[in-house]
N, C-alpha and C positions, 0 to 999 in steps of 0.2 A: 890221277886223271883218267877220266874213263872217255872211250871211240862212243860213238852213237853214230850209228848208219840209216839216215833218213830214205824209206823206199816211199819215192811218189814219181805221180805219173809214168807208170810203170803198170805192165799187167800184171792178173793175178799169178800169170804163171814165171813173170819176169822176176817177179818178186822171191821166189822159191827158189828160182835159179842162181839168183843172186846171192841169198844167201846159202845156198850149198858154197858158193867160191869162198866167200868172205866170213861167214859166223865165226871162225877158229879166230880170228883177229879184232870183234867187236865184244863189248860189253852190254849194248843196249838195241834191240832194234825197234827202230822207231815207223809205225804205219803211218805214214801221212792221211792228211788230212784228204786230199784226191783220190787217196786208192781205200780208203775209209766211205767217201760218196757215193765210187762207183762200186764196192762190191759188198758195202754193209761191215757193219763190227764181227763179221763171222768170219772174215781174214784176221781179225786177230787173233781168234779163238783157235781158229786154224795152225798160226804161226807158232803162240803159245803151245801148242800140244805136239808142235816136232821141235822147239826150240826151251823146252822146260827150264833148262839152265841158265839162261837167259831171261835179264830184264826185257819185256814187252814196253812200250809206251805206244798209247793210243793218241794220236793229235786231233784231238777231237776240238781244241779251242772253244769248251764252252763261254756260252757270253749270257744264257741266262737259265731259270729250271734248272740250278747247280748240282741239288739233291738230287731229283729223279735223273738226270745223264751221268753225273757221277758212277750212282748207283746200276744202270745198264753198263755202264762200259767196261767196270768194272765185274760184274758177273758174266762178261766175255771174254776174261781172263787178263785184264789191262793190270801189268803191275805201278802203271806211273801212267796220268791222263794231265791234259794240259786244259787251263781255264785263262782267258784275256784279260788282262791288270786293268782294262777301260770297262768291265762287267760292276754291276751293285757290289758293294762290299756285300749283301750278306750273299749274294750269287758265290762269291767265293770262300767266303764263312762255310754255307753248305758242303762245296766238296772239299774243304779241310775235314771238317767235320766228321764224313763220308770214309774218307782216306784215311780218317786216323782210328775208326774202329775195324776200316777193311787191314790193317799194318799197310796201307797204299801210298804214295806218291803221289804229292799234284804238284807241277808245275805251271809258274806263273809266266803266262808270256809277254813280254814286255812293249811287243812291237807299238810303234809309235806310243804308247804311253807310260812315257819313264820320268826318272827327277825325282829328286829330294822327296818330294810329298806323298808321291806314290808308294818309291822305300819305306816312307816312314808307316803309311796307311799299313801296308804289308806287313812289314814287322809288328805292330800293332795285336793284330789278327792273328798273329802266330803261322804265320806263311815262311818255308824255309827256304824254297824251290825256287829261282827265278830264271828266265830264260831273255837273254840279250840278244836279240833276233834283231836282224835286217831281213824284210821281206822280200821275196820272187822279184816283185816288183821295183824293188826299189836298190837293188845289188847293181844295174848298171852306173849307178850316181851317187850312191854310196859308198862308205867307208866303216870299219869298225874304228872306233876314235874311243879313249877316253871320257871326250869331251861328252859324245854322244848317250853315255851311261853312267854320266857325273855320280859319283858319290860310291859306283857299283860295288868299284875292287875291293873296299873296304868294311862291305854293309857288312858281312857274317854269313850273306844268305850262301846255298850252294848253288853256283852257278853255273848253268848250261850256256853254251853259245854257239851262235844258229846263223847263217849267211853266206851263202856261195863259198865256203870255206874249201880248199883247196892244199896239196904241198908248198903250193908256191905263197899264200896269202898266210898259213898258220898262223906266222909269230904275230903277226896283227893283231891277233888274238888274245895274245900271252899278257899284257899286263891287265886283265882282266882278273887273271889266279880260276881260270875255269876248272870247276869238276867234272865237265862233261863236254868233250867236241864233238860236235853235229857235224857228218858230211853226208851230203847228197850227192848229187851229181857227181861231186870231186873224186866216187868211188865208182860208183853207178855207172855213169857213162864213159869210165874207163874201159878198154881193148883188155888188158887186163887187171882183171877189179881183183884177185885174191894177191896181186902185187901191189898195186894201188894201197889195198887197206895196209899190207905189213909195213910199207912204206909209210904212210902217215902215221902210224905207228909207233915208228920207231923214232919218228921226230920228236913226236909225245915226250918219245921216252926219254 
């Protein structure tokens, strides 16, 4: 099970800081989608060229033009880019596509459009990535449930999981069988984030 440490809405320089506390403790750092709009894919490229050892993901949530975003995001150093499970199938045919002659990563993000059908569309297309997300939005009133990502624990795919995820919320998480915990905030807007991350950490563990 790999940490993924989501930096958004954060500055360019919040960003850097943050990971000087915390990089020794994650596996993946994730650019959000926010700090992606406000300062361009060249904080990635950026991030990529002091954090070389580390997997990059860019949250760029493609939803169409699969091939050509793919292919920029990835020549900014993106070793794993995310595309939305409600895009064309062949929108995401392209960055598989894409991803699998760069040796890249795409994951699939599931927010609001999951279920039997969708797995199945996915699998289909040879998609291995899926990300079981609760959005910004919708974390005051939700919950990560089972019921919510019917079929998921079981499908094969490797699973990321994404939602105000926190010390105290983890194991909520846990009958998912995730490869990959996403925290934001729950690390971020800790007093102290390089205790935060070992801490989450070690619950992992």
């Amino acid at each position: 099970m790999e940490l993924q440490i989501a930096l958004d809405r954060m500055s360019y320089d919040e960003c850097f800081e943050t990971l000087e506390e915390v990089s020794d403790h994650v596996d993946i750092i994730e650019v959000g989608t926010g700090v992606i709009k406000e300062y361009g894919l060249g904080i990635v490229r950026d991030i990529k060229d002091k954090y070389k050892d580390k997997k990059v993901l860019a949250d760029i949530k493609i939803c169409d033009a699969g091939r050509s975003e793919s292919e920029v995001a990835f020549s900014y150093g993106a070793d794993i880019i995310t595309v939305m499970s409600f895009a064309d199938r062949k929108t995401i045919m392209d960055c598989l596509e894409v991803a699998s002659g760069e040796d890249r990563e795409v994951v699939v993000d599931l927010l609001n459009h999951s279920g039997p059908k969708v797995l199945e569309m996915l699998k289909s297309i040879g998609a291995a990535s899926v990300s079981a997300h609760i959005g910004k939005d919708q974390q005051g009133e939700a919950a990560m449930s089972e019921q919510r990502f019917a079929g998921l624990e079981s499908s094969g795919f490797r699973i990321y999981v994404a939602g105000g995820i926190n010390e105290d919320n983890l194991t909520d998480y846990m009958p998912l069988d995730p490869a990959v915990v996403i925290v934001g905030s729950g690390i971020t807007k800790a007093a102290d984030k390089k205790g935060k991350a070992a801490r989450i950490r070690s619950l992992m563990e």
